[in-house]
N, C-alpha and C positions, 0 to 999 in steps of 0.2 A: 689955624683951623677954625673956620667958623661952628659956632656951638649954641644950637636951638635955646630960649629960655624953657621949651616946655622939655626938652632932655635933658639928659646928664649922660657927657662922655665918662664910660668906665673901663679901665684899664687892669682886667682882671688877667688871674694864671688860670685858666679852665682847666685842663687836664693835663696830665702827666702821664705819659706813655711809655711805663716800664717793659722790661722783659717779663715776661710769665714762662711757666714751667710747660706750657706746651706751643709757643710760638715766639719769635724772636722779632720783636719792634725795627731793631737796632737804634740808633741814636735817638733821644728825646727833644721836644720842640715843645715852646710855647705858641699860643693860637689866640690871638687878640678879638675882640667883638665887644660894638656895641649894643647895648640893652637897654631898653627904656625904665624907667625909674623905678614905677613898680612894681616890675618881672621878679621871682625869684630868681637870682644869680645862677643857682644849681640846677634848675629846671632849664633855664633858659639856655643853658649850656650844654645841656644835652640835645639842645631842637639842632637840626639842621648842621649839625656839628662831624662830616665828612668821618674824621679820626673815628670817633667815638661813637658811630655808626660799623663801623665796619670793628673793630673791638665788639662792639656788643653782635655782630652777625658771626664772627668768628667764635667767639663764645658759645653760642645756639649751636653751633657747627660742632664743635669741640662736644657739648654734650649730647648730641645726638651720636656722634659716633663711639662715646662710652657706652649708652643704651644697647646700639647696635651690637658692640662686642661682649658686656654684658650675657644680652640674649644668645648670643655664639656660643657664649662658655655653659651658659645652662643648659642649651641644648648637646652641647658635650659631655656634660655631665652625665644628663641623660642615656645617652650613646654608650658613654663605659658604664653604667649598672647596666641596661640590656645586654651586652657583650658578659658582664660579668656572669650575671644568672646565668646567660644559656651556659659559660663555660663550666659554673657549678652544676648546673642540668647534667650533663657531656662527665663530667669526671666521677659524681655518684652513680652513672650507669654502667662507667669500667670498673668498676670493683662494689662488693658488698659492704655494706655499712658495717663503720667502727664502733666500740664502746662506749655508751657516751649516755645512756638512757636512767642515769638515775634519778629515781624518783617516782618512775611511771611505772603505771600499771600494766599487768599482763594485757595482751589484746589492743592498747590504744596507739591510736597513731605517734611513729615518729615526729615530733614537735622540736626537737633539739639541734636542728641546723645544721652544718655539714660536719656529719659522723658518718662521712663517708671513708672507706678506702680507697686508697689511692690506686692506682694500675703496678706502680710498684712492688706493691705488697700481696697484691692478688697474684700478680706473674710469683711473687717468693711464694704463695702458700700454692698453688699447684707446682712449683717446684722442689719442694718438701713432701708435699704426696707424690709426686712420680719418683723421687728417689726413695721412700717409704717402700712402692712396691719393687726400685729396682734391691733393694735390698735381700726383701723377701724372693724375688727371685735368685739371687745367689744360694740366698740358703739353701734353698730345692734344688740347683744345681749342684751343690756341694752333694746335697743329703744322694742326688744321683750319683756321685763319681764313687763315693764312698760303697755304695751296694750296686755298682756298675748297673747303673739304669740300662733299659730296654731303649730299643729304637725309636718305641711308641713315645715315651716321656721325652727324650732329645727332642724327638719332631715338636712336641708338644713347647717345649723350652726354645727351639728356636722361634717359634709360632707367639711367644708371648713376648721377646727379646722386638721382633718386628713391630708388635703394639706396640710396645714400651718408646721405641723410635720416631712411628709415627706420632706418637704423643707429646714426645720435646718438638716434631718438627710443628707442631699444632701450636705450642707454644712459643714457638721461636714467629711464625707466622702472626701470633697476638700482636708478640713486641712489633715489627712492622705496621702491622695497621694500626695500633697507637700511634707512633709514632709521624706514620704518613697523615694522621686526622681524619682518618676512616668514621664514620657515621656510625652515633651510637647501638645503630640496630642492627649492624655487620655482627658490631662487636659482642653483644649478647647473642646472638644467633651463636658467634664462635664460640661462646663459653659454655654454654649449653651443649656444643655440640664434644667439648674436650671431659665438661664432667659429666657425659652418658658412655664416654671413652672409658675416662675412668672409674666408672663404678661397672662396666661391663668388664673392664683387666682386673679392678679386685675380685668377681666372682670367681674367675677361668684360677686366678692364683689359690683362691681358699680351697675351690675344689680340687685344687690338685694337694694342698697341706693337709688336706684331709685324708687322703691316702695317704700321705708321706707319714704320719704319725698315728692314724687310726684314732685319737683322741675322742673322748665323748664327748658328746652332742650340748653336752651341759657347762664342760670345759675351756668357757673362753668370754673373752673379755671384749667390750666395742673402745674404739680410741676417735677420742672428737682432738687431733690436734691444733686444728684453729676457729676462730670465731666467724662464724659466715654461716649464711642463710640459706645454704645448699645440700650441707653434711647434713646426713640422718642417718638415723634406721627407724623401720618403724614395722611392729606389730603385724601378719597376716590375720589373723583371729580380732574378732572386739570382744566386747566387756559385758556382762549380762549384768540384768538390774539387779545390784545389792542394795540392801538395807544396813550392811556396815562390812568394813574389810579390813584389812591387813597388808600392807606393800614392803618389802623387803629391797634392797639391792645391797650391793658391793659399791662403792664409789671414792675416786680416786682424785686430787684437781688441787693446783694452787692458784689458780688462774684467778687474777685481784684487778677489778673491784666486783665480785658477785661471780659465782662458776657457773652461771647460768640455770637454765633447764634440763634436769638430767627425763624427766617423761613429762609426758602432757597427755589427757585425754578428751577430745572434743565431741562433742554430738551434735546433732543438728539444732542449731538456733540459742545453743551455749559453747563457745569457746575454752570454756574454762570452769567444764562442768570436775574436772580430778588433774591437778596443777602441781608440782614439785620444784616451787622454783630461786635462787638467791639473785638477784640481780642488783646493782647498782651497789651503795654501802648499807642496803639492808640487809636485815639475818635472812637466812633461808622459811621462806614459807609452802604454807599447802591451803591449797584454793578449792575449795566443792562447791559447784555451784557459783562461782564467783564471788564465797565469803571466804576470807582468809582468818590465818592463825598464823601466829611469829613462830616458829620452831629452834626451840635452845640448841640447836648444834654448830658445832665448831670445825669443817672438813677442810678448810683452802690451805692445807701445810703440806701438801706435797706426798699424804700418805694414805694407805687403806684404811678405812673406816667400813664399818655395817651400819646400815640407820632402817629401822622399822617403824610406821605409823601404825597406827592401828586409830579408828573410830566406828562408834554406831549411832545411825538417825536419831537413836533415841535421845531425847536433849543432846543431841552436836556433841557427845563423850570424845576427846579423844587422846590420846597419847604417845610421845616420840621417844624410840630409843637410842641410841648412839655406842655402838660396840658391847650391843647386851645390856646396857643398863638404861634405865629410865631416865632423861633429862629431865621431859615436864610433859606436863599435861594440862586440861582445859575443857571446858564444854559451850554451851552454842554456836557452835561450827557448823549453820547449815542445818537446823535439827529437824528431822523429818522428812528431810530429802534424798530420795531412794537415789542414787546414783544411777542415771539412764543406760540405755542397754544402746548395741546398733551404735557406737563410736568409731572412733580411730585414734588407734593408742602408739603414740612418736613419740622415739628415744629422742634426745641431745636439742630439740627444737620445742618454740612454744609455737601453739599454734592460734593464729588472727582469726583462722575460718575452718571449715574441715575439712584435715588432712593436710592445710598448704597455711600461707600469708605466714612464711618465717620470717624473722627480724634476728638481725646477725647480735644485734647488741641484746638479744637476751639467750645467745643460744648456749649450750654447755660446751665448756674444754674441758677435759680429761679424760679420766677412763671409768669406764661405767660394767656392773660383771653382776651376773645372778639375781637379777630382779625376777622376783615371783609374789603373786595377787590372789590374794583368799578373800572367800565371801562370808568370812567370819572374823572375831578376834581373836588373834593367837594369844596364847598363854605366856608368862611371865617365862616358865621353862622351855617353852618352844622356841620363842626369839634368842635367847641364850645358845643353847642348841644349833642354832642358824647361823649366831656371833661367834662361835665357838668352832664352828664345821664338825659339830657331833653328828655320828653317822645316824642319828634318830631324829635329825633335825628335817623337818616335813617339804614338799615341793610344793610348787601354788599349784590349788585345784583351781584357778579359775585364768591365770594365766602361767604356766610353768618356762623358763629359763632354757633354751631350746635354739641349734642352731636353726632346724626346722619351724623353729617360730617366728625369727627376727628374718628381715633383711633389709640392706643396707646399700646409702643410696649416696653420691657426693665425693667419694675421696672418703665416706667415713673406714676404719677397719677392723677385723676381726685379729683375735689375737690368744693361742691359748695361755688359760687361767685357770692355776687351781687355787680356790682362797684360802686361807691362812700360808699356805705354803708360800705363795707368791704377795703377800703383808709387804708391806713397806719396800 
């Protein structure tokens, strides 16, 4: 081979053409070339070098199509959280919010993420209320076979036996549209339209237990058995302006963590103008005005208890008792604020706005009896007397304990009560 003096033949290895992890060469080859003296070897081996052209185009190729799939999966990503939210949207509109709200305050929004209930649990607690009143209708029928009812009460019993029917079929209709993935708005239409069902079948049932036993008016007890945003009872009468009161009830509940809101009273442009409430792992408080005080009682064991507050504007005095006696007391609670008149005063629920915006995770479970409201403070002897069921123990002059006072809304129920007799 003839060989210029101003070249030099060079006899290099350029490249080596392995397998890679995402294309297969097959067999390796050396590739000869000459290059003038003072070319870099490495550079010059890249110029015009067929192999290693198409290596490095395949290369470019290889990572533009990770890009590409990359971008896929993030947009997938994307894809299942939209899908996810609406399906959490979709599953907190079949059932009312669960437990879950420790920490917050009466009135503010849900912040704590899905404390929802499930449709599960909602179908269980209107199937626990519809068997609550088929119960109480047995007993009415019993109480008729025993004193051979009239034709009028049968008819009346067949007539409520019919509700009762249509009611599982309402509910048996839920389970299918859950099921078939009926649109949230069927499904609250339908729930609405089962608990106006059922708080029109507990009225028709109490009026008739009310005959059946003639009991007094003062003789009975409300039952919140589950957590939900629905049950009440609430007050027909409001509250006129005091300057200091006295609140008494009966109260009954093991229900953990917080038994909720046994009353609330709202007015216009204060939510949480007279509040009774334990929620989350705090103690039970009382809010006026939206200033609160911790209250020393201890009720979530499963048994009857009597709890009286008493306060007056003047310095925020105010004082709790717990089966007649004094636990604790305290003052600037609110001092000099006359508690407004013209409210809406609800059992078992707190209230967001007036009259309405219940929140399941503060509502009360158990059983709630004899709450009466004076526009004074009772006496040391008088609360006792109330603890006690001494026949000289006083009724609220400002709201009295009255089946003609309460009514009750949700699957909540009536139940008769006489206290101490029916303790623990």
């Amino acid at each position: 081979m003839d060989v210029s003096p101003r070249k030099l033949l060079i006899l290099s290895s350029c490249l080596l053409l392995a397998q890679s992890s995402t294309q297969d060469f097959g067999q390796t080859q050396f590739i000869c070339q000459s290059v003038p003296k003072d070319m870099d070897l490495c550079s010059a081996s890249m110029q015009n070098s067929g192999p290693a052209e198409d290596l490095k185009t395949t290369v470019m190729q290889l990572r533009e199509t990770v890009l590409q799939q990359k971008e896929t999966i993030m947009n997938q990503k994307e894809t299942i959280r939209e899908l996810t939210s609406k399906l959490s949207r979709c599953e907190s509109q079949s059932g009312p919010t669960a437990e879950g709200a420790s920490g917050r305050r009466p009135g503010a929004k849900n912040t704590m993420g899905d404390v929802s209930r499930g449709t599960t649990e909602t179908l269980a607690q209107l199937g626990q209320t519809l068997q609550t009143l088929k119960q109480r209708l047995e007993n009415l029928e019993n109480y008729s076979r025993g004193n051979n009812g009239s034709a009028q009460a049968n008819s009346l019993k067949d007539l409520l036996q019919n509700k009762i029917d249509d009611m599982e079929k309402q509910v048996l209709s839920r389970v299918n549209t859950v099921e078939e993935g009926k649109g949230a708005r069927n499904d609250t239409d339908q729930r609405n339209r089962v608990e106006s069902s059922l708080t029109s079948l507990h009225h028709r049932i109490t009026d008739l237990e009310k005959g059946k036993d003639g009991r007094p008016s003062d003789k009975f007890q409300l039952t919140f058995p589950l957590r939900t945003n629905y049950m009440y009872a609430k007050a027909k009468s409001s509250l006129p302006e005091m300057y200091s009161f006295s609140v008494c009830l009966w109260i009954k509940s093991n229900a953990s963590p917080g038994v909720g809101t046994p009353f609330s009273y709202a007015v216009k442009g204060q939510s949480n103008e007279l509040v009774l409430i334990e929620w989350g792992n705090n103690p039970m408080e009382i809010l006026i005005n939206d200033k609160v005080a911790k209250l020393p009682f201890l009720i979530n064991d499963g048994k009857w208890h009597h709890l009286c507050i008493t306060w007056t504007t003047r310095d925020g005095v105010w004082e709790a008792f717990q089966d007649g006696v004094m636990r604790g007391s305290g003052e600037n609670l609110a001092p000099y604020h006359p508690i407004k008149p013209e409210g809406v005063l609800v059992l078992g629920q707190e209230q967001d706005t007036l009259g309405g915006g219940f929140d399941a995770t503060q509502a009360y479970v158990g059983e709630l009896a004899n709450l009466n409201i004076w526009n004074r403070k009772l006496t040391v002897a008088e609360i006792h007397n109330l603890a006690t069921c001494n026949s000289k123990a006083p009724a609220g002059n400002v709201f009295s304990w009255s089946e003609s006072t309460v009514e009750v809304f949700g699957g909540a129920t009536k139940w008769t009560f006489e206290p101490c007799r029916s303790n623990n």
